[in-house]
N, C-alpha and C positions, 0 to 999 in steps of 0.2 A: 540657302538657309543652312547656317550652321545647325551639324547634330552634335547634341548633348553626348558625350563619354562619361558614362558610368564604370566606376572601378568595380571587379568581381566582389558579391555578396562576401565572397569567403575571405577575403583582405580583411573586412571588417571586424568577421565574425573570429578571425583569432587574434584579432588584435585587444576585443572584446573580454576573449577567454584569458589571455595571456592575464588583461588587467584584472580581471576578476580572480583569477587567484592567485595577484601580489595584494589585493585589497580587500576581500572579502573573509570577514571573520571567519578563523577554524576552531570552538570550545572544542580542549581535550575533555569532551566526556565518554565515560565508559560505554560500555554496551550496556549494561542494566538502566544507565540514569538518559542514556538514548529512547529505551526503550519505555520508561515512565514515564520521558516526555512526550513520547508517541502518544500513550494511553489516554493525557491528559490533551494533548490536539485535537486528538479525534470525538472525546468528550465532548468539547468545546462545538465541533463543528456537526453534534448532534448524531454520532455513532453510538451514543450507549443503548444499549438493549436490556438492562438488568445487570444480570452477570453473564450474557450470553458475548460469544465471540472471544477470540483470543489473540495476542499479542507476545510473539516468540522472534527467538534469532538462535543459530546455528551458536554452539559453545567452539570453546579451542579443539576439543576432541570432534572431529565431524559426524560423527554417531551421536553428539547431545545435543540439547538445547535449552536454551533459558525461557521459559514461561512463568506468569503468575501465577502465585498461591488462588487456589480454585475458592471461589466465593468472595471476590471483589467487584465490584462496577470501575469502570474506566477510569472516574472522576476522583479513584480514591488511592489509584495503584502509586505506588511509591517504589524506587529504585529497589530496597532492601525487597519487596514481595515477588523479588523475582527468583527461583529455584530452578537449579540447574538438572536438568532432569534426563537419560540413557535412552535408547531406541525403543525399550518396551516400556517410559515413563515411570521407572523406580528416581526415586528422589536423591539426588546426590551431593548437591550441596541446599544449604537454607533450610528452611520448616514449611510442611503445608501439605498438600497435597495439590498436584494439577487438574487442570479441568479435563475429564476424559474424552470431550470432544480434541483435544490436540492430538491425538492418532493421525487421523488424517493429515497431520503438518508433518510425521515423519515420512509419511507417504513422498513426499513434496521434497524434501529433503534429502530422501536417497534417492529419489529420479533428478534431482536437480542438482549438481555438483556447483552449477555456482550461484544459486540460493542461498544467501546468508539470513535473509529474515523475510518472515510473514504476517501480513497483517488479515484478518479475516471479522470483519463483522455484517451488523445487518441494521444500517442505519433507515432509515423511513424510505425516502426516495429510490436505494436501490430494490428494496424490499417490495417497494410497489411496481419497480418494472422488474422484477421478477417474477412478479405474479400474470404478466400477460403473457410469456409465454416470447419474449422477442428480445434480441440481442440489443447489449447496447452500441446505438450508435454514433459515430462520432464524426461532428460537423462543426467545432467551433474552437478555434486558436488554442482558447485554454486549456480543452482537454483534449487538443493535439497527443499528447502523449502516450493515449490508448491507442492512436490508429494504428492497426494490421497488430495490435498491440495486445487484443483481449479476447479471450476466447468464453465459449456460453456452453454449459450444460443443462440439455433443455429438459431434464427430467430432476425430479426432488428423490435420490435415493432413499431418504429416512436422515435420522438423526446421525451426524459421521461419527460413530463412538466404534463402530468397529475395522477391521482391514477392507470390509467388502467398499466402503466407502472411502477410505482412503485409494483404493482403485481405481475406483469410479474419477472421480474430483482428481488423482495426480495424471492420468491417461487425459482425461479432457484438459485440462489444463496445455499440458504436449509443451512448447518452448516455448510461452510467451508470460509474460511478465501479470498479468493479471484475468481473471476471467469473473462474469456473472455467472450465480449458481440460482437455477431455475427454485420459485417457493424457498428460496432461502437468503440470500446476502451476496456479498463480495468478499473474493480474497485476493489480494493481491504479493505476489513472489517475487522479490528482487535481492540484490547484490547488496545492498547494505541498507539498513535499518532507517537512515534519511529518506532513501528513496520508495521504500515499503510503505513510512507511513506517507509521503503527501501524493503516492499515485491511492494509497487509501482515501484521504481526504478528498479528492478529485473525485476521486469513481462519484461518491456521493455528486459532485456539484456537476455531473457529467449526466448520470441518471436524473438530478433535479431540469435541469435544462431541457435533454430530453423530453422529459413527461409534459412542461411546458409549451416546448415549439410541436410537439401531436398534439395536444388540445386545438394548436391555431393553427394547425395547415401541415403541410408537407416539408418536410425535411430534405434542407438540398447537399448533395452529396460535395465534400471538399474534391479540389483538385486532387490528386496522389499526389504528382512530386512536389506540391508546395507543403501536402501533409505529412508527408514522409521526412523531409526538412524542419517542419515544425518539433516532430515525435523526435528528432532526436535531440534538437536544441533545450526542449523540455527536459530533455533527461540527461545534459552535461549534470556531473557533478558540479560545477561552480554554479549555477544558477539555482538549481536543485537543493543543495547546502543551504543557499542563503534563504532562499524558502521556508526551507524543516527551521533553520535558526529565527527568522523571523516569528512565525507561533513557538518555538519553543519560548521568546522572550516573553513573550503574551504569557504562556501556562506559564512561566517563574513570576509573572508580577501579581498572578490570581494567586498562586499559592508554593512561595519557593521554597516549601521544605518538601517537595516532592520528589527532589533527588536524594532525600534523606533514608 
């Protein structure tokens, strides 16, 4: 009997990449009107908490960052309400004041040199496995991208408005790209602001699942090395891009003067 030859998985996989970015859309948008289209993804896909949570990125100077004017909901932030704000949060470019819970992102940012932006909220699903006290797990393709990927602090310090907690939350956090933070939400730290929000939006559809497949039974462990392969395919830039692009098109046709 003839066997079948199969060509290596990776022939594929850069033939893939190659074509993906000669064809997949690049918008030159900025970093403020990236990160208002974060605000309004994550709205969309049911992160808002009020005006709780915050939505930042690393400035030109690596001591600053750009966060919202303090007293917005997600679904309302606009590129301009983003103010550029110094390691102790004095206000340096724009009008407003920041939310004083963002202490804790400069935590994150001088332990993490190559953190460009963070996204942190407390959407319902992860909120609620945060409240049992258990890590998130991760057992299904799509949210490959957390395995070996997310780490869990299993105690609730308080509100993070001061250094003790920016501590706390940038130590456990350690080198990986997102973590659950026990009685409170998710925050998620990566290299650039595409990638920030939709491992944010994930976390959500990762905790939803989750909480789901415990209700019905036992949760079966992924292989490693096919999830290790999956986590990193998730997180090419070309796939990833077209991702954040794809809801970003979504939030411009709900309302496209939000990069205004």
């Amino acid at each position: 009997m003839t066997q079948t030859k199969f060509k290596p998985k990776n022939e594929f996989d850069a033939r893939a990449t190659a074509d993906m970015r000669q064809h997949l859309l690049k918008p030159n948008w900025s970093v403020r009107e990236k990160l208002a289209l974060s605000c309004r993804i994550l709205a969309e896909a049911g992160h808002e908490s009020a005006i709780a949570g915050q939505i930042t990125a690393r400035g030109e100077d690596p001591k600053t960052m750009w966060t919202a004017r303090f007293g917005l909901g997600l679904e309302e932030t606009r590129a301009s309400d983003f103010i550029l704000v110094d390691d102790e949060l004095n206000v340096l470019e724009g009008d407003g004041m920041p939310n004083p819970s963002n202490r804790f992102h400069l935590w994150v940012y001088r332990a993490r040199p190559d953190v460009m932006s963070i996204m942190h909220t407390h959407p319902p699903y992860v909120s609620a496995l945060s409240m049992l006290g258990v890590p998130l797990k991760v057992a299904h393709m799509d949210t490959s991208m957390f395995y070996e990927d997310v780490a869990f602090l299993d105690h609730w310090p308080g509100p993070p408005i001061g250094d003790e907690e920016g501590a706390i939350i940038s130590n456990a956090l350690g080198d990986k790209r997102a973590i659950l933070l026990a009685h409170h939400g998710q925050l998620c730290a990566c290299g650039t602001v595409e990638e920030a929000a939709i491992m944010a939006m994930f976390f959500e559809k990762a905790a939803r699942l989750q909480l789901l497949a415990m209700s019905a039974g036992t949760i079966q462990d992924l292989e490693p090395e096919h999830a290790r392969a999956a986590h990193d395919y998730r997180l090419k830039p070309e796939p990833l891009g077209a991702t954040f692009h794809y809801y970003a098109r979504r939030a411009l046709r709900a309302d496209p003067d939000c990069l205004g």
